[in-house]
C-alpha positions in Angstrom: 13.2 -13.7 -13.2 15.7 -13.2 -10.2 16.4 -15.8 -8.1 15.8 -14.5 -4.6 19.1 -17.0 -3.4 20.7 -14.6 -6.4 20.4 -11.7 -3.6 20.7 -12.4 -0.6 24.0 -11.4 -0.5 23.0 -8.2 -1.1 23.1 -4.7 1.1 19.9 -3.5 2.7 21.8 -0.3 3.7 22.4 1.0 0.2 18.6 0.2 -1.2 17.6 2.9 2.1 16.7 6.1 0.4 18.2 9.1 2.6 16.1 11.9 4.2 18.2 15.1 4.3 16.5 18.1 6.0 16.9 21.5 4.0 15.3 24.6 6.1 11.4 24.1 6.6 11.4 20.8 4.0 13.1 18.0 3.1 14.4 15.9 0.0 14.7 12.3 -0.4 18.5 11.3 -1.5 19.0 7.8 -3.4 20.0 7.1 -6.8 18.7 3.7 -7.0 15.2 4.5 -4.9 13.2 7.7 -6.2 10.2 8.3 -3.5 7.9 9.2 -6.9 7.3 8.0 -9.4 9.1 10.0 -12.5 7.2 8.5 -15.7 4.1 10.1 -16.6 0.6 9.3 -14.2 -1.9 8.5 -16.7 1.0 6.1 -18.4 1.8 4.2 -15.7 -1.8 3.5 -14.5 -2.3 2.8 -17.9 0.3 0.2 -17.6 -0.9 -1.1 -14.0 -3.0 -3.3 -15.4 -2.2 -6.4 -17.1 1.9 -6.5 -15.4 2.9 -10.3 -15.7 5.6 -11.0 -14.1 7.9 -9.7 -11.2 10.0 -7.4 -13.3 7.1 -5.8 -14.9 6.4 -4.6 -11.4 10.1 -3.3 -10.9 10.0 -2.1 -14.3 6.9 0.2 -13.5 8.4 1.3 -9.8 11.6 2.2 -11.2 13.4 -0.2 -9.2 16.1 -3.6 -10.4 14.5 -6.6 -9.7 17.1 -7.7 -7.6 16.6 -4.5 -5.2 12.5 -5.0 -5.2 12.9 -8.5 -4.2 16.1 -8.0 -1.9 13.4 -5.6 -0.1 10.3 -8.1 0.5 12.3 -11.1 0.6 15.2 -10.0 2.6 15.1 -6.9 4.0 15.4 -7.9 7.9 12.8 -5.3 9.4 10.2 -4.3 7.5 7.7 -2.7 10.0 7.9 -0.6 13.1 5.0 -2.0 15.6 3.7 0.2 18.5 -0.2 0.7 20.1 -2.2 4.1 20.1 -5.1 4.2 22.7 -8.5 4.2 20.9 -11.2 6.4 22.5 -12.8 3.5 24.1 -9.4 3.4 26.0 -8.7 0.1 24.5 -5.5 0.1 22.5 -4.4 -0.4 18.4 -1.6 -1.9 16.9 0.0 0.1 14.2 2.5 -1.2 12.1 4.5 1.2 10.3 6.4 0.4 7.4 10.0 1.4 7.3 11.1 3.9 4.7 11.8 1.7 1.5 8.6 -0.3 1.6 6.4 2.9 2.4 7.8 4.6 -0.7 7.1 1.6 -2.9 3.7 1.5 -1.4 3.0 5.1 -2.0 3.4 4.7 -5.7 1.2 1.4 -5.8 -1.4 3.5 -3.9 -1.9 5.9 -6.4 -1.9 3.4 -9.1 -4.4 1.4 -7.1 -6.8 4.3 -6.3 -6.8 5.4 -10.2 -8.7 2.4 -10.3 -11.4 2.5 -7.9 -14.5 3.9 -8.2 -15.5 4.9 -4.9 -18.9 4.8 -3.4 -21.4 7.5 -2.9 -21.8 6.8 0.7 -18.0 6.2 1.5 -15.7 9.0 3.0 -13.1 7.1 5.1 -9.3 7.1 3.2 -10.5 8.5 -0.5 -9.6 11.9 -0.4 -11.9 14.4 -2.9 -12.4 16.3 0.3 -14.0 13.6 1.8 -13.2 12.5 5.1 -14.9 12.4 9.0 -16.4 15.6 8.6 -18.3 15.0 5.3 -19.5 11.9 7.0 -20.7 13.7 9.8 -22.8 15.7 7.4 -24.5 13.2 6.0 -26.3 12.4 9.5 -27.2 15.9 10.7 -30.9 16.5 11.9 -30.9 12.5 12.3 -32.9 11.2 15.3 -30.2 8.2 15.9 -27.0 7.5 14.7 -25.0 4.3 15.0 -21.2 4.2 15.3 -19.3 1.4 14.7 -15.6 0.1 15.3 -15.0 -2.6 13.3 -12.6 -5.1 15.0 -9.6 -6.3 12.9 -10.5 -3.9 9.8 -7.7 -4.2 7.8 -6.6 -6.8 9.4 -9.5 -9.3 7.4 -8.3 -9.0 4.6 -5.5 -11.7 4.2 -2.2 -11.9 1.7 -4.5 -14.5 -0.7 -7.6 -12.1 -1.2 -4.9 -9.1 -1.9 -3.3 -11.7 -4.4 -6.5 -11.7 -6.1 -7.4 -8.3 -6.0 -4.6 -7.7 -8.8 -5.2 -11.4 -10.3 -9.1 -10.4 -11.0 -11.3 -7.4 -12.9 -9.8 -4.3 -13.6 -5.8 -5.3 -12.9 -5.9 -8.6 -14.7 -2.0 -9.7 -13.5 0.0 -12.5 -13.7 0.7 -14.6 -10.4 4.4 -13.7 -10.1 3.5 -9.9 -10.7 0.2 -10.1 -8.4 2.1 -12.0 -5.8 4.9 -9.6 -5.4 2.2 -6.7 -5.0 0.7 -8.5 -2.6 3.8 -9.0 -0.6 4.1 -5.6 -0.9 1.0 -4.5 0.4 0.6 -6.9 3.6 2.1 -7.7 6.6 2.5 -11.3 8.7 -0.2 -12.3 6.1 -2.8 -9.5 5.8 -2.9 -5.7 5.0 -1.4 -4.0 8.1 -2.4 -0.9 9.7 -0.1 1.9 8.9 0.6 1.2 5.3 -0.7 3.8 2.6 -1.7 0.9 0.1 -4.0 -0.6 2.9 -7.4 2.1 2.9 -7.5 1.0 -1.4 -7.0 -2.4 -1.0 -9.1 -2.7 1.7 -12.0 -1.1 -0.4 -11.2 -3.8 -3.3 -11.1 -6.5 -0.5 -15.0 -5.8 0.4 -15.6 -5.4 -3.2 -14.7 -9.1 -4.2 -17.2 -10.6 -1.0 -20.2 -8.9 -2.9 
């Protein structure tokens, strides 16, 4: 295991993938930091389950150790925070993750939602062309309907449930490996609103109260 004193002297500059525009797209540029992952899918969900230790994580990310950890542990500025107004005019803090920790997130997410079976009656953040207006469907020809803002929705779910998402039923992980996906999935403590990983953990989150 890397000690994270081990890194510190290490250059956040050079672990930044590079976003190079090319006519109507773009590509990702960094030799050390691929933005997907390159192993086959069903192999590495396969291999999501049961990681033990923090380079089992790195291992599966196709990242060094030393660069995973330099990122959580490190890495000065992690998040971009700005508000959006809600419709009820009151406002919502997003926080944005900056562009190594969202591509390290988007390949947890998928790993993640391989493993969820999602509910009959739930449309928000699972894709399958669900979504707002497949929930809206459900409720036509109803006499009332009852819409709800949660307050804090991600936010409730703090860095020690996330922990034990991936220590518990299906991922079965060690603590070093469950601890450094948890660090990579929350924020200040709890899942943040912006990240990818959140929506799937989220789910799991509500899951373990049951």
């Amino acid at each position: 295991m890397v000690k994270i004193l081990d890194i510190l002297s290490f250059s956040s500059a050079s672990f930044e993938p590079v976003k190079i525009s090319s006519e109507n797209t773009y590509v990702w540029k960094n030799p050390k930091l691929h933005p997907q992952l390159t192993r086959n899918e069903e192999l590495a969900k396969e291999k999501f389950i049961g990681l033990q230790t923090d380079n089992d994580v790195a291992n599966l990310l196709e990242i060094p150790v030393g660069q995973l950890l330099h990122i959580l542990y490190s890495q000065d500025k992690k998040y971009n925070t700005f508000t959006i107004k809600k419709r009820s005019g009151k406002s919502r803090i997003i926080e944005s993750p900056q562009q190594s920790i969202k591509i390290l997130q988007n390949k947890v997410r998928s790993l993640i939602e391989a493993h969820y079976r999602v509910k009959k009656n739930v449309h928000g953040f699972v894709g399958n062309g669900k979504g707002i207006i497949s929930n809206a469907e459900q409720h036509k020809k109803k006499k009332y309907v009852l819409n709800l803002d949660l307050q804090d929705f991600f936010h409730s779910v703090n860095f020690g449930r996330v922990q034990g998402i991936f220590r518990n039923i299906p991922f079965n992980m060690g603590v070093p490996a469950a601890t450094v996906l948890a660090q990579l999935c929350t924020h200040n403590g709890r899942l943040p609103q912006g990240a990818s990983t959140s929506p799937a953990s989220f789910q799991f989150g509500i899951n373990d109260l049951r």
